[in-house]
N, C-alpha and C positions, 0 to 999 in steps of 0.2 A: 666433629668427627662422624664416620660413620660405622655403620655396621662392619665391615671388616676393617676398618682402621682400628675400633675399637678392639675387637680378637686379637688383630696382633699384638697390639698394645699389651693386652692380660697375657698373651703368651710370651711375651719378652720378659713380664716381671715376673711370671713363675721360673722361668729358666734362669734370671739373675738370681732370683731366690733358693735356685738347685731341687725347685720342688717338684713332684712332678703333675700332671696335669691328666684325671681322668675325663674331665666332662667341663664341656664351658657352653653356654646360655648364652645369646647375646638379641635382645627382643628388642624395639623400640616400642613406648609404652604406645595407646590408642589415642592419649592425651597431650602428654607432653611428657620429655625424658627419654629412661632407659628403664628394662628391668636386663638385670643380669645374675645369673648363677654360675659359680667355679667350683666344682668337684675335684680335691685332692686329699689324699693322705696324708700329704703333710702339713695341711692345718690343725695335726691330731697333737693336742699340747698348746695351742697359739691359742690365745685373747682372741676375742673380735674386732677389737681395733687392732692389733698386730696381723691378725689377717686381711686387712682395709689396707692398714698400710703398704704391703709387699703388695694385692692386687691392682689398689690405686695409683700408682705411683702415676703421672705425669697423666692422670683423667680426673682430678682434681675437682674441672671446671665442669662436667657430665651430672646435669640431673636424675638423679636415681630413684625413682618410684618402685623398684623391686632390688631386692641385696641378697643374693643366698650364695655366702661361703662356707662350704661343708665338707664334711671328713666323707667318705661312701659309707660308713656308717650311720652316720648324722643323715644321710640323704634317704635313707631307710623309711624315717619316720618325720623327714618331713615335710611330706607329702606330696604335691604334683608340682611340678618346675615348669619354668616356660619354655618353649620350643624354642630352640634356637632358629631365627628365622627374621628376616627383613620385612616378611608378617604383605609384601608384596603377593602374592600365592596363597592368600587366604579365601578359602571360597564362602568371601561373606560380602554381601551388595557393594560397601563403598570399594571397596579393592578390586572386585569382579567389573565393576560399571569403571573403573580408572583403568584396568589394563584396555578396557575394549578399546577407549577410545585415547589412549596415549598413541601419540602415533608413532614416538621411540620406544614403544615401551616392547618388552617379550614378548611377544603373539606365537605361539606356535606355528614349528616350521612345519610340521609335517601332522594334518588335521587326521585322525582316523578313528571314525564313527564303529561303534560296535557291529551294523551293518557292514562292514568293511571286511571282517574277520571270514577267515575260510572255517577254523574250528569255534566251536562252541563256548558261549564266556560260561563261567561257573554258574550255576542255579546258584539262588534265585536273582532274577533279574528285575532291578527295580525304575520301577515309573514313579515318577513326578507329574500329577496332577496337579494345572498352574492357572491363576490367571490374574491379572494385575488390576482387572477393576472386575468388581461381581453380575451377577442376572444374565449371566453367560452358559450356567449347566454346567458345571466344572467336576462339582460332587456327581451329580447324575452321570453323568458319562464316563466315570469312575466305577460307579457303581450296577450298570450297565454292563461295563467292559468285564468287570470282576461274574457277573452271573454268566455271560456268555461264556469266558475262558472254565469254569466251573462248571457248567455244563457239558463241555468240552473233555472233559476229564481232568483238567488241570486243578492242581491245587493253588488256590489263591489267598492270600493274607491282604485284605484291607489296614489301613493304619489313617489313623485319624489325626493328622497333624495340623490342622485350623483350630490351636488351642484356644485362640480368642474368641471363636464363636462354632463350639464343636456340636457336629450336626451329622455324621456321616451313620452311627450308630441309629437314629431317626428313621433315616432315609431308607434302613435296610429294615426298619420295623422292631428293631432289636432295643429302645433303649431304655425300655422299663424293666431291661434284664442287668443294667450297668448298678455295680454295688460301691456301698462305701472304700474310696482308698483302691477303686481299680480305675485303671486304664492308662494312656500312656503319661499324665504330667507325675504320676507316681513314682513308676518303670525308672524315668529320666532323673528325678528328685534319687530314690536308691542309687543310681549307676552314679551319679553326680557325688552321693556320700560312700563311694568305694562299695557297696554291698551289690547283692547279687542276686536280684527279685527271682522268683518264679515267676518267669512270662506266662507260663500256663495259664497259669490262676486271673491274668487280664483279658483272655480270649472270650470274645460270647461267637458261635459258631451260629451261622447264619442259617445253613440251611442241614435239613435231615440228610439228605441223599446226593449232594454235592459235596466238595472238598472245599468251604468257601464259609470264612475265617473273616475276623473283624475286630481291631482292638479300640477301641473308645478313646478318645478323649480322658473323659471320666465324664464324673457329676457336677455341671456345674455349679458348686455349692460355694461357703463363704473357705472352706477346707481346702478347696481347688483353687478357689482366688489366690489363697495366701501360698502352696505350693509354686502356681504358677509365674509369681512374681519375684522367684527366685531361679528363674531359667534365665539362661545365661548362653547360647550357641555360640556369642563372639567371645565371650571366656573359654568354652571349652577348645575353641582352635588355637586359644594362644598356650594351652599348655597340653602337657604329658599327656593328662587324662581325658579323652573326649566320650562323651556320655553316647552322642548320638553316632559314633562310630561301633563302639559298642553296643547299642542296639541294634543295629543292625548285623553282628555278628550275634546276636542271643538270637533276632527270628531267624535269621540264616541255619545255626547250630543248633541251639536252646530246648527246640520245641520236639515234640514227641511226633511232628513229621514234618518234613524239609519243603517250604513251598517251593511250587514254581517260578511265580510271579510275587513280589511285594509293589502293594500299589500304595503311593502317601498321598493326601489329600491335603495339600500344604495351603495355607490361607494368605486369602488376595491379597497384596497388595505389596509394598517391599516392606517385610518386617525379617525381624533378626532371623528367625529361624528358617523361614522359605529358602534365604541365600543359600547354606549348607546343602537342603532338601535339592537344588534344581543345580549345586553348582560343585558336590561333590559325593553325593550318595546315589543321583540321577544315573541308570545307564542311557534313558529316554525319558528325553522333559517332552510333555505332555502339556500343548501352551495354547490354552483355549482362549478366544475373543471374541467379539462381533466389530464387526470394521468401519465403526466410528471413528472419527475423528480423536476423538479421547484420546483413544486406546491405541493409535498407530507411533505417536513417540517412544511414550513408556515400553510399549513389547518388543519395540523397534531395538531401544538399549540393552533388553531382557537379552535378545537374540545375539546379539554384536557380541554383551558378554559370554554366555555359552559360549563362541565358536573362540573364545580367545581363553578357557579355563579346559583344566584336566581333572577328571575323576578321582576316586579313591583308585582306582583298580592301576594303581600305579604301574605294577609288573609290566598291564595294556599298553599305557604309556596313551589311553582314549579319553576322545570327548563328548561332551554329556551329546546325546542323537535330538537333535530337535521335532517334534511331529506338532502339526498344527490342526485343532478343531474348532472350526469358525461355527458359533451357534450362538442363536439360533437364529438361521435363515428366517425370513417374514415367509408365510403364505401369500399368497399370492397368484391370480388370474394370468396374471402377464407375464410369459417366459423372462422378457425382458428386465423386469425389476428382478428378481431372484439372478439372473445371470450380471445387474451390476453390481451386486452383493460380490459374487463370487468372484466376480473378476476384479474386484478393486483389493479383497484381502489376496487373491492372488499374485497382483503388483506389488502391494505392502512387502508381503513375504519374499517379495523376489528381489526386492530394494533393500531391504535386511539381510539378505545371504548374501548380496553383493560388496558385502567387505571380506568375504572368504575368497583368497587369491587362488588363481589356478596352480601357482608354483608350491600353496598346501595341499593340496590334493593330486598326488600321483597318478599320471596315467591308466596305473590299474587297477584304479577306485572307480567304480560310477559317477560320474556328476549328480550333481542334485539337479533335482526335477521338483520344481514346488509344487506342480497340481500331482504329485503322487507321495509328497510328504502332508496333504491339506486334506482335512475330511470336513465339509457341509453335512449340521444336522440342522434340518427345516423344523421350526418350529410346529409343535404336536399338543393341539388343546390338552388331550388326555392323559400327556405324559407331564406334562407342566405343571397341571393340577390335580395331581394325585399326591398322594399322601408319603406311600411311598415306592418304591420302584415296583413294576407290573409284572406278573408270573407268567402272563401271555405273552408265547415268543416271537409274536407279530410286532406287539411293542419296541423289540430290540432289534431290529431290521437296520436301524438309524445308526446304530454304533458298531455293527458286526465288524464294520472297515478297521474301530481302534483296537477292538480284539484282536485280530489279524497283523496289526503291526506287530505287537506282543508275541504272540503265537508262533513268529517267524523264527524265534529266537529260541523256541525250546524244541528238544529233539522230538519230529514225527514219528510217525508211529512206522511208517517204515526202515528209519533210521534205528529205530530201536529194536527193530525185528534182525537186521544185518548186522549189531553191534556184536555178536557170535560169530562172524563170518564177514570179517572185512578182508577185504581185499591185500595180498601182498604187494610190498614196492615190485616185486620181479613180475609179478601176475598182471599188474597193471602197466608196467611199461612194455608187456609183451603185447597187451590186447592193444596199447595205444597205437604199434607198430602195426597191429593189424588191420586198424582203421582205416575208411578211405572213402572219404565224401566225395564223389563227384560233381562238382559245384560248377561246372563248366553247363554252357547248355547241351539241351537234350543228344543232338547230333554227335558231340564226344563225350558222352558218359559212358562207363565202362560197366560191363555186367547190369545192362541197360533192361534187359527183361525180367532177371531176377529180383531187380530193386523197382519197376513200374506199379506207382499204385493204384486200384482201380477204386474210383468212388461213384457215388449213382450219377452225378454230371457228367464223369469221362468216361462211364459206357452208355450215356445216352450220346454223345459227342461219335462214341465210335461206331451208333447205327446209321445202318446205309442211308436210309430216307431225311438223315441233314443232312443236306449238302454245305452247310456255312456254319465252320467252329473259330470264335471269336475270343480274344484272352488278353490282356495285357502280355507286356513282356515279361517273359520269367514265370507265366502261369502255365506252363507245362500244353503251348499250342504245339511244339515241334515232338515232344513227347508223342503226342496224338497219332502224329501223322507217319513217327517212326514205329510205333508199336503199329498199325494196318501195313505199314510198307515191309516189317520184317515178319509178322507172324500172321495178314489174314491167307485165308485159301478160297479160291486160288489166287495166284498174286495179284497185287495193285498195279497199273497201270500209273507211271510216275511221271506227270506233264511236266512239273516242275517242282524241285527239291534244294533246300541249303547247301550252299556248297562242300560243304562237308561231306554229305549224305550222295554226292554227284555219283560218283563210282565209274562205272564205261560208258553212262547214257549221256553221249555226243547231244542230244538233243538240249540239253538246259541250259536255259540262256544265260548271260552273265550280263553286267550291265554295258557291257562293249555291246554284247551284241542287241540288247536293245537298243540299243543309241541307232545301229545299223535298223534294225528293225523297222524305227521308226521314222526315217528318213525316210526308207521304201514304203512305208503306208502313205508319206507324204504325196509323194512320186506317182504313187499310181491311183490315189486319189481312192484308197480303202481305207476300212476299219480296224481299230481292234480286236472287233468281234469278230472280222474277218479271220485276224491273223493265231486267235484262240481256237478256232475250229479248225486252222489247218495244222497250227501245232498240234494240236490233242490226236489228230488223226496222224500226224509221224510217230506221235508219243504210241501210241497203239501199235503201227505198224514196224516200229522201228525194237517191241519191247520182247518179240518172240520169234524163235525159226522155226516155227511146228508152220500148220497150213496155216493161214490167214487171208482175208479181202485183199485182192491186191490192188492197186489203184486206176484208177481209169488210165487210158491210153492218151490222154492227153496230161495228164498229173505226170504216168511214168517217162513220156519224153523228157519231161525237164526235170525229174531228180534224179541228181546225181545218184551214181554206181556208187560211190564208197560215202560211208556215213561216218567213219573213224572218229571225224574232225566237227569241231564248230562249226570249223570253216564250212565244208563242205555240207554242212546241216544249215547256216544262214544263206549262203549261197543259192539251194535249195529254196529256201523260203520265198527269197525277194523276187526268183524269177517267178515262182507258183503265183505269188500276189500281182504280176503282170498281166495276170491271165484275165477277163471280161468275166468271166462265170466264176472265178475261183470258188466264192461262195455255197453255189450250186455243187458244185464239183467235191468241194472236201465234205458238206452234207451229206451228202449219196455217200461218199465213202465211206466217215461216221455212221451212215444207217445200217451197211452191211457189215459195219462190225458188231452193231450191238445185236443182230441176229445172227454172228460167227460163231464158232463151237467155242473161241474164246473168251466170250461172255459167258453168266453175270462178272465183271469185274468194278473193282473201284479206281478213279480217274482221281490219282491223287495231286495234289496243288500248295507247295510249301516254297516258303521264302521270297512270298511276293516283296514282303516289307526292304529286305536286302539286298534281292539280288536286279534292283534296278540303278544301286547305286544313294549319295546322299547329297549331292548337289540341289539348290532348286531346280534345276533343270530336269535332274533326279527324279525329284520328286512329282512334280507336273506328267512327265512322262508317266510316271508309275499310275496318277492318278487316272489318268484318262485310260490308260491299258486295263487297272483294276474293275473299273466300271463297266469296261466293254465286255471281260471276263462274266462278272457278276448277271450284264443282260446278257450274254450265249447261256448261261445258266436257265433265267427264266424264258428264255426261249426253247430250250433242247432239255432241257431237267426232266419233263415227265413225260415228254415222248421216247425218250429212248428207254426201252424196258428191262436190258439186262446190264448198260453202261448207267453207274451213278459217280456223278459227280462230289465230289469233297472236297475243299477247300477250306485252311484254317490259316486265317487273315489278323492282325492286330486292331484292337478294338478304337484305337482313336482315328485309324486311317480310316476302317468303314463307316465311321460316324459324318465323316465329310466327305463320301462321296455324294453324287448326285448320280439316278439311273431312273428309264423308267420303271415301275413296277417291283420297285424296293418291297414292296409290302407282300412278294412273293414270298420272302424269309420267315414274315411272322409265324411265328410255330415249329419253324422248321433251320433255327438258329438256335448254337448253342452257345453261350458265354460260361468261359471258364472262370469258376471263382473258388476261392476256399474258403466256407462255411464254418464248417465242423475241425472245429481243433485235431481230433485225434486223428481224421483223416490227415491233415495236413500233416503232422508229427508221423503219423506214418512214411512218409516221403525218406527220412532221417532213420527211422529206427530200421525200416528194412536194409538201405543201406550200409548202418550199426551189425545188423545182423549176418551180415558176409564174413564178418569177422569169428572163426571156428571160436575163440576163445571167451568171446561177447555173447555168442549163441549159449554156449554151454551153460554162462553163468546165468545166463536170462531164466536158459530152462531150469536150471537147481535154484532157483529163486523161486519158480512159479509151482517145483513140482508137480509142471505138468511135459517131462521129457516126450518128445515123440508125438504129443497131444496136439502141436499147431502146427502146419507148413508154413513157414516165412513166406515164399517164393506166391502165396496166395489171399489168404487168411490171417486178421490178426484182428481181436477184438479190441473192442476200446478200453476195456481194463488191463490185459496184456500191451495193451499201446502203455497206457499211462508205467504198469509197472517195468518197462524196457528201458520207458524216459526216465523214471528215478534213478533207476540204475547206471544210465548213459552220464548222464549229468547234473543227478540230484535231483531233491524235490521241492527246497527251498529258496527263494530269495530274499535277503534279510532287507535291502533297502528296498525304499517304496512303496507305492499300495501293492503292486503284482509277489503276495504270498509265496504263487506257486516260479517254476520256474517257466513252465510252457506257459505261464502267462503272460509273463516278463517279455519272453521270446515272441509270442504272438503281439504284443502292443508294441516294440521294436521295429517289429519288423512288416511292420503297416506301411502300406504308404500316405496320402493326404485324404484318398479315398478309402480307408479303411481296408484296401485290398493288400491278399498276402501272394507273396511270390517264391515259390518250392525253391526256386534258385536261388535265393537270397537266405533263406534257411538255410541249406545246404554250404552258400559261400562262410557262415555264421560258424559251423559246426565244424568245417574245413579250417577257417583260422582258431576255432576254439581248440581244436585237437591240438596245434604248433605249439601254441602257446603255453597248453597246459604240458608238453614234454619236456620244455626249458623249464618252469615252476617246478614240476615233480624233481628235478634234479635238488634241487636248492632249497621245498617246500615242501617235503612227502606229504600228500593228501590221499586218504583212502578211502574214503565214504563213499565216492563216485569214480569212477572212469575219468570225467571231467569234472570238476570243481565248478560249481555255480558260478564263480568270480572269472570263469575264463572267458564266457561269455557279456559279460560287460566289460571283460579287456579287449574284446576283440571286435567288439562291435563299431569301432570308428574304422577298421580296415573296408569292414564291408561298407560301412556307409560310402566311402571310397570309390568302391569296387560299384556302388549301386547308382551314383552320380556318375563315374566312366561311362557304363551304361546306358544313360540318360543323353549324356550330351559327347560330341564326338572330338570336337576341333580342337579343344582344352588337350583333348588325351590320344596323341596320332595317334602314339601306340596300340590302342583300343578297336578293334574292327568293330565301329558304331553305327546301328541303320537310324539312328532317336531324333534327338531335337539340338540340334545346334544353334536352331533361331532363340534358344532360350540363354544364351551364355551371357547378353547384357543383363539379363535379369541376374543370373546368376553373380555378377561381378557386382552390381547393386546389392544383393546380398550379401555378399562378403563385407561389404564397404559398413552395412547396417550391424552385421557382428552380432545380432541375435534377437531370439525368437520367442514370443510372438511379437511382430513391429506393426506400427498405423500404415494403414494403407495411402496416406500421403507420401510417406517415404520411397513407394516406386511409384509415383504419379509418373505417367507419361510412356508407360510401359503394360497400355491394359491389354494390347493383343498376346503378347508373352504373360502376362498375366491369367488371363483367361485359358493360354492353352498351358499354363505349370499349374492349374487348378486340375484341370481336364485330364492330365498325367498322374495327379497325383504328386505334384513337387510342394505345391501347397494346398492348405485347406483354409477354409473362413473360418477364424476364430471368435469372433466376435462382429454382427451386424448380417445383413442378408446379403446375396448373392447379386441383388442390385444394388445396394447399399453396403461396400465392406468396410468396417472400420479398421480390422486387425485383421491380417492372415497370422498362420501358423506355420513352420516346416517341421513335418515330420521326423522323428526321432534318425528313420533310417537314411533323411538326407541330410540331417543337423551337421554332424560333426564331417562329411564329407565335403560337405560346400565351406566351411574352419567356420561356421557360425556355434555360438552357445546358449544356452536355453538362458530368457533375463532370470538375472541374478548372479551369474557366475561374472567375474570380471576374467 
C-alpha cells in the first residue's frame, strides 16, 4: 500500500469505529516500513491494543517502525510526531538528487528566483556558502563578502556550519574568543531538547565599527565531538520539531538587532546537513568550484537539484537562486589560459541550467544569463596565505561582485529615503499617462528640441569646420542634422534631407530620382561630382526669395520656370549635365554664392543611406554618388569661405568607400558614440521630464524646485536621481546591481556601442507594460518596476533586428543589411549563443560584415582565428535564439 492508500485506510476505520479523527501522520520510515501517528478523542478509555485494533484493521501486513495512537491530551507530552508526508519533498541530498533527475517525477512548473520578485522578500536574506570538493575559497569568499556588505552599512551575521571541520571563526581572527558550551553544535543540541538558548551569548562580534557578527562552530573539543554526534538534520525534517528551522527564526527574531544578510558556511562535500542549508533555508546558494573535471558531475547534480526543490519561504512559493564562484583562476601570462578556465566553467554552467525549461520561466522573468550569474576570483598569493582575511580594501576588489549579488536584495538607501513618500496608485497611473518616449527616429520625434541632448561629441559634431558626422544607426546622426536645420542662424541650406524632414524643398532626391540621375550621368559621360555641385547650387538657389546670385545665362536657359515638382527639378538636372562646361559653370555659380549676403551658411546633407533606395543596385549607385559627394568636399571644403559643408553619413558605408584624398577627414570627422552613462540616460530622462507630473516629483525629491532647467542642464547626480525614480535603482538578477547597468549591457550592440533609439524603443515598451502590470500588480516604488524592463526587452530586440535587416520585415522602411538574412536563418537553425564558428562555415563575407554591424562579436579566439562568436543581448531573443543553457 501506499501513502494515501494507507490514510484512507485509517480513515475508514475511525469512521466505522464512530470516532473521530483530529490528526493523522502517515510517514514511510528512511529504512524500511512505516511510522504513523493517529490523534483522537476517542482513544480516551481504550487499551493500546484496543486502539491497534479499531486503527489496524485490514493493515495488518504494514511494517511499523513508528506507532503513536494518542488522545490530544496524550499528544501534549509526547512529544514531536512525524510529518505527515511521502517524505518525496524533503530538502535532504538523496530526495533533492532523485527529484532532479526522475524524469516523471514533480519538477516545478512555474521556476521563480527571489530575483524575480518586484517587492522585497523579508530581512534577513540567507546565503549558502557551497562547494562539493575543498581548496576552492568557499570560506574566504564568505568572509570577504560579509566585511565588504559590513562595510557597506549592512548588518551581517556570519554562521558556521562546516561542523566537521569548523574554521570560519579563525579566519575572522576571532577564535581564541570562542568559550566552553558556545557556538552553533550547542544552539542546535538546546533547540533539538525543546529549550531556548540565548543566541546572544553565542555571538563573538568581529568587528569594533561595523555591524559584522559571527557565530562559531564551537570548540572543537572531545565535549563538541560528543554533542555533535547527536545531530540529526534528516531527523529533524521528518518530524514536528525542526531545530534548524528554528534557528533560523532565533537570528531572524532572537537577537538584539535583526540582520540584513545571514551567511552559512555549509561543509564540502554532501553531508546531512549542507542538504537543508543549500535546499531549504538557502534564498541564494552560493556554489563555488574550480573547473576540473572532478568537480563538473557532482555540482552538475548539485544544480539540477536546486532548480527542481522549493525553499522555506513557502508563502514565495521560490527557488533556492543559484550564483556561481569559480576560484581560483591560475595567474597566468597568457590571456588565453585564464580565458580557457573561464569559458569551460562557463559551458559547465550552461550545461546545468539546461534542464531548466523555458515553459518554467515565464516570459516576464529574465532569462538566465551564466556569465552574469559567475563571478572569476584569480588566484592572489597574498590573500591565500594569510592567516586571516586582510583589513586592506585593495584586497577585496576580488569579491565586491559577490557582495553586490547580496546587496541587490536589500533596500537602497534611496528606497529607504521615499519609503515616507511613496507613490499613489492614482499618482502613478497619471504620471504613466503622461509619458511619452519617442522611440521613432530623430526625423518624427515629437517635442524634438526640448528633449535633444547635447554632450561634448554632439557639439563638436555641430561645429562648422567638420564637415563629416559619422554614427551607427540609432546614434543620433539625424538628430544632428535636425537640430542645425531647425535651430542654427541663419538658416541651413538643405541639399538633401530624410524623407520625412522633405517639407516643400522640390529639390530632394528620392531614390526614383536617382535611378533617373544616374542614367543621365551615364549619357553624358559626367560625374557625380559633377552632379553634387550642381545640386548644391539649386539647393542654394532654390532655398530663398530675398536677392541672391542668379545663375549664368546659359544655366538659366535650361532651368525650368517652375520648381514646384521633382519633376521639373530632375528635368532641370539632366538637361544642365548635357551642357560641356557644366562643371565650370555650377562652380562659378557656387563661388558667387558663398560671397552673397546669404552666406556664412551651412550646406546640410542627410539621408544619404536611404534615400537611394536598398537594392544592390541601390546600393552601388549610392556608393559611387557618396564618394563623388565626399571628393567635391575635398576639393571645394576650404575654398569656399562662408559656404561649409556638413554631412552626417552611417559609419559602415564610409568605411567602404574608396576616394582620393580620404585622409582630408582626419581631424576633421566626428563619430558618434555613447561613452558616458549619464549622458546617455539623459536621452530618456529629459524626455521623462515632459511629463508635468514626473518633473514635479523629481523636483520635491531633489529639493532643488526651480534649481535646474530640463530643456538644458541636468547633472550627473540629478541624471542618476530622475533614473531611480523613473524606473528604480535595483536589479535583483545578475551581475548589473544597478538598473542603468542592466540597461546599458542590454542594450549594446557586438561592438559594445549604444543606440539612444533603442533606449528610448526600451522605455517606450517598458511604460505599456508596466500600465497593464499596475492594474493587476500595484507597484509603487518606481514609475516603472525594474522588471518591466526585462519584460520588454525581447520586443525591442525585435524592433532592433527590423532595423538591421529589411526583406524579413516589408513592413519596416529598412535602408540596413538584407545580404545578412542567410546568416541570420543560420542562426535561428543554431538556436543559441555563444556557438563554434564552424557552425556558419561558408558564410564569412556575412560574417565579417554582422561583426562590423555589430550583430555579432568574437567570443572566444582572434579575429583571424574565430572559434566562438557571440550575439548580443539586444539581438538574441529577436533573431528567437537563447543564451546556452536555456532549452
Amino acid at each position: 500500500m501506499n501513502h494515501l492508500d494507507i490514510k484512507q485506510r485509517i480513515r475508514h476505520n475511525l469512521s466505522e469505529a464512530h470516532l473521530e479523527l483530529t490528526d493523522l501522520r502517515v510517514q514511510p520510515d528512511p529504512f524500511l516500513g512505516w511510522r504513523i501517528a493517529v490523534i483522537s478523542p476517542g482513544f480516551q478509555g481504550k487499551s493500546t491494543e484496543e486502539r491497534k485494533k479499531i486503527v489496524l484493521t485490514g493493515l495488518q501486513d504494514l511494517t511499523l517502525q513508528w506507532l503513536d495512537l494518542l488522545t490530544p491530551q496524550e499528544q501534549e507530552w509526547a512529544g514531536s510526531l512525524p510529518i505527515d508526508s511521502t517524505l518525496e519533498d524533503l530538502p535532504l541530498w538523496p530526495e533533492a538528487l532523485a527529484r532532479s533527475n526522475n524524469p516523471e517525477g514533480n519538477h516545478p512548473e512555474n521556476i521563480v528566483f527571489p530575483s524575480d520578485l518586484d517587492d522585497d522578500l523579508e530581512l534577513p536574506i540567507v546565503a549558502t556558502f557551497y562547494s562539493l570538493r575543498g581548496g576552492v575559497g568557499r570560506s574566504t569568499a564568505l568572509a570577504y563578502t560579509a566585511r565588504i556588505l559590513a562595510s557597506r552599512g549592512r548588518t551581517v551575521l556570519c554562521v558556521d556550519m562546516d561542523l566537521e571541520a569548523p574554521g570560519l571563526a579563525a579566519l575572522f581572527g576571532k577564535e581564541s574568543e570562542i568559550k566552553e558550551q558556545q557556538g552553533l553544535v550547542f544552539i542546535l543540541q538546546s533547540l533539538d531538547q525543546g529549550e531556548q538558548p540565548d543566541i546572544q551569548n553565542h555571538l563573538l562580534r568581529v568587528s569594533e565599527t561595523d555591524e559584522l557578527y559571527c557565530i562559531p562552530a564551537g570548540l572543537p573539543n572531545a565535549n563538541y565531538a560528543r554533542v555533535l554526534n547527536f545531530i540529526d538534520p534528516g531527523a529533524w525534517y521528518r518530524e514536528d520539531k525542526n531545530p534548524l528551522r528554528e534557528l533560523i527564526q532565533l537570528l531572524s527574531q532572537g537577537l538584539s538587532f535583526k540582520p540584513d544578510v545571514i551567511l552559512l558556511d555549509a561543509r564540502t562535500g554532501i553531508t546531512p546537513l549542507n542538504g537543508p542549508l543549500l535546499f531549504d533555508l538557502a534564498d541564494l546558494a552560493m556554489i563555488a568550484f574550480f573547473p576540473h573535471p572532478q568537480a563538473q558531475m557532482g555540482t552538475g547534480e548539485l544544480v539540477r537539484a536546486l532548480l527542481a526543490t522549493k525553499t522555506r519561504r513557502t508563502e514565495r512559493n521560490l527557488t533556492p537562486e543559484p550564483r556561481f564562484i569559480v576560484s581560483p583562476i591560475p595567474s597566468s601570462k597568457a590571456p588565453e589560459i585564464i580565458e580557457r578556465y573561464q569559458h569551460r566553467a562557463l559551458e559547465w554552467i550552461a550545461d546545468w541550467l539546461s534542464s531548466l525549461k523555458s515553459e518554467q520561466r515565464p516570459s516576464r522573468f529574465e532569462p538566465i544569463k551564466e556569465s552574469e550569474i559567475t563571478h572569476f576570483i584569480p588566484y592572489r598569493e597574498q590573500i591565500t596565505t594569510s592567516d586571516y582575511i586582510l583589513s586592506d580594501k585593495e584586497n577585496w576588489r576580488d569579491f565586491e561582485a559577490i557582495a553586490e549579488w547580496l546587496e541587490r536584495f536589500l533596500p537602497a538607501a534611496s528606497e529607504q529615503r521615499s519609503k515616507s513618500n511613496l507613490l499613489t496608485s492614482h499618482q502613478k497611473e497619471q504620471i504613466l499617462e503622461e509619458l511619452e518616449f519617442s522611440a521613432g527616429t530623430a526625423e518624427y520625434q515629437k517635442n524634438f528640441l526640448e528633449t535633444f541632448v547635447e554632450t561634448d561629441i554632439i557639439n563638436r559634431a555641430l561645429q562648422h569646420n567638420i564637415p563629416l558626422v559619422l554614427g551607427r544607426k540609432g546614434t543620433g546622426k539625424t538628430a544632428i542634422f535636425r537640430r542645425l536645420m531647425e535651430t542654427e542662424q541663419p538658416n541651413p541650406i538643405v541639399v538633401l534631407s530624410p524623407t520625412a524632414l522633405k517639407g516643400n524643398r522640390s529639390w530632394i532626391m528620392t531614390p526614383e530620382n536617382f535611378k533617373t540621375i544616374d542614367e543621365a550621368l551615364t549619357q553624358t559621360e559626367k560625374s557625380w561630382r559633377d552632379f553634387w555641385l550642381l545640386q548644391t547650387c539649386l539647393a542654394c538657389f532654390l532655398s530663398y526669395s530675398e536677392e541672391m546670385p542668379q545663375p549664368d545665362q546659359a544655366l538659366s536657359e535650361v532651368l525650368e520656370s517652375d520648381f514646384n515638382s521633382e519633376l521639373s527639378v530632375v528635368r532641370s538636372v539632366c538637361r544642365l549635365l548635357q551642357q560641356s562646361d557644366i562643371g565650370l559653370l555650377a562652380r562659378d555659380w557656387l563661388y558667387r554664392f558663398d560671397r552673397s549676403p546669404i552666406a556664412p551658411r551651412l550646406m546640410l546633407f542627410d539621408g544619404l543611406d536611404a534615400n537611394f533606395g536598398n537594392t544592390e543596385p541601390d546600393r552601388a549607385r549610392r556608393r559611387k554618388a557618396i564618394e563623388g559627394l565626399l571628393s567635391l568636399i575635398t576639393d571645394l571644403g576650404d575654398e569656399l569661405q562662408n559656404l561649409k559643408f556638413k554631412l552626417v553619413l552611417r559609419e559602415d558605408i564610409y568605411k567602404k568607400l574608396r576616394f582620393d584624398n580620404k585622409s582630408h577627414f582626419y581631424g576633421r570627422s566626428v563619430t558618434l558614440n555613447w561613452q558616458e552613462k549619464e549622458d546617455f540616460f539623459k536621452v530618456v530622462i529629459k524626455q521623462a521630464l515632459q511629463s508635468e507630473g514626473f518633473r514635479k516629483m523629481v523636483q520635491e525629491s531633489m529639493g532643488t524646485q526651480g534649481l535646474f532647467d530640463i530643456n538644458y542642464y541636468l547633472s550627473g547626480p540629478q541624471v542618476i536621481e530622475a533614473w531611480n525614480l523613473l524606473v528604480g535603482e535595483r536589479m535583483r538578477g545578475g551581475k548589473s546591481a544597478f538598473t542603468r547597468n542592466w540597461v546599458w549591457n542590454r542594450i549594446a550592440d557586438g561592438s559594445d556601442n549604444h543606440s539612444p533609439r533603442a533606449l528610448l524603443q526600451l522605455f517606450s515598451e517598458a511604460k505599456k507594460w508596466e500600465q497593464k502590470e499596475q492594474k493587476q500588480n500595484p507597484y509603487e516604488k518606481a514609475i516603472i518596476r525594474p522588471r518591466a524592463l526585462s519584460a520588454s526587452l525581447e520586443v525591442v530586440s525585435k524592433q532592433a533586428l527590423d532595423a538591421l535587416i529589411s526583406e524579413e520585415f516589408p513592413d519596416f522602411v529598412s535602408e540596413e543589411f538584407p545580404e545578412l538574412m542567410p546568416l541570420i536563418e543560420r542562426l535561428k537553425n543554431i538556436g543559441r549563443s555563444p556557438f563554434k564558428s564552424n557552425e556558419v562555415s561558408g558564410l564569412d563575407e556575412q560574417l565579417s560584415l554582422a561583426v562590423e554591424v555589430g550583430l555579432l562579436s568574437i567570443y572566444e579566439g582572434t579575429e583571424d582565428d574565430v572559434e566562438r562568436y557571440k550575439v548580443p543581448d539586444l539581438y538574441l531573443s529577436g533573431i528567437g535564439m537563447t543564451r546556452k543553457g536555456q532549452a
